[in-house]
C-alpha positions in Angstrom: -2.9 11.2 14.4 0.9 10.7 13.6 1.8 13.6 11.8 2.2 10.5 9.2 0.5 8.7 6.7 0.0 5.2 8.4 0.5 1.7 6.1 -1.7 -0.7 6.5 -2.2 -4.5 5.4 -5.0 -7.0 5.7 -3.9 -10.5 8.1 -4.5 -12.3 4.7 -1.1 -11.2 3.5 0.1 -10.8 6.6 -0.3 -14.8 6.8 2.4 -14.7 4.0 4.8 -12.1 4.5 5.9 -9.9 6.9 4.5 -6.4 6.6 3.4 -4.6 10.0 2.3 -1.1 9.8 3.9 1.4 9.3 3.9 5.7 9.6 6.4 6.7 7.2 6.9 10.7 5.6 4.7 10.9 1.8 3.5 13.0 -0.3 2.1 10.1 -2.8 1.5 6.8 -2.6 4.2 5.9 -4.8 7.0 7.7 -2.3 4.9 5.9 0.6 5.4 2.6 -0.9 9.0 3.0 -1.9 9.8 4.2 1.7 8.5 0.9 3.6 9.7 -1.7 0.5 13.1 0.0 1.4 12.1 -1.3 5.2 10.2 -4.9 4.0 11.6 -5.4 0.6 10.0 -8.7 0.7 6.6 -7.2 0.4 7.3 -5.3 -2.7 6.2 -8.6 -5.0 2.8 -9.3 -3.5 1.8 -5.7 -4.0 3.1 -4.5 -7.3 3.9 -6.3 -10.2 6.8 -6.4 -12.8 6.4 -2.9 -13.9 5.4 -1.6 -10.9 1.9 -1.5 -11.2 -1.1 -2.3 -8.5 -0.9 -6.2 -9.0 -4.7 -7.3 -10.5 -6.0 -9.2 -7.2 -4.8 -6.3 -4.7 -6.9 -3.7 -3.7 -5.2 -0.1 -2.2 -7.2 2.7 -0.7 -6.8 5.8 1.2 -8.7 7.5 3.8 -11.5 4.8 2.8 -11.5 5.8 -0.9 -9.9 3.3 -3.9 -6.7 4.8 -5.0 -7.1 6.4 -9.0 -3.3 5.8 -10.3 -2.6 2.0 -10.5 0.3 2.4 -12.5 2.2 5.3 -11.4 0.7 5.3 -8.0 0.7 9.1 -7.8 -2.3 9.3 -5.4 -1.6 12.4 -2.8 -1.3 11.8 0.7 -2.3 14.4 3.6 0.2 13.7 6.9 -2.9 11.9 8.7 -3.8 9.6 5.7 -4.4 5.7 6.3 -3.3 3.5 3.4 -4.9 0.2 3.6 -3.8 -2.9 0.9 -5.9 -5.4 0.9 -5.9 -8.9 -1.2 -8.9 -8.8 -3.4 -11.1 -11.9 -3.5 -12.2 -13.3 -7.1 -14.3 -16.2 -7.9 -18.5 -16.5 -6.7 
């Protein structure tokens, strides 16, 4: 444990961007997320959209649980929290 919540991505998106992971200090998801654009800013448009929202085919979750706040992204993080963001698959 890091004493951190720990940022992860999927090696889909990793395939298009740079985004390694990361422990960064947060209380929510939204201050997580803020903290490593400010460190990958390139990241930032694969994962939320224009109004800063979960983008539709991308998938967040925390300790192994969907997150609940798509929008404002107020989730609450615990200092041993893993955030995985994965791409989400559509079609059959």
């Amino acid at each position: 444990m890091t004493g951190m919540p720990t940022i992860e991505f999927t090696p889909n998106l990793r395939r298009h961007v740079a985004c390694p992971t990361e422990s960064l200090a947060a209380a929510t998801l939204a201050e997580c997320l803020d903290s490593y654009f400010g460190r990958w800013p390139d990241v930032r448009g694969y994962i939320l959209d224009d109004q800063g929202g979960v983008r539709h085919h991308v998938k967040i979750m925390i300790d192994g649980r969907n997150i609940r706040d798509r929008l404002d992204l107020s989730d609450p993080l615990t200092p041993g929290s893993r955030v995985h963001v994965f791409q989400a698959l559509s079609g059959g």
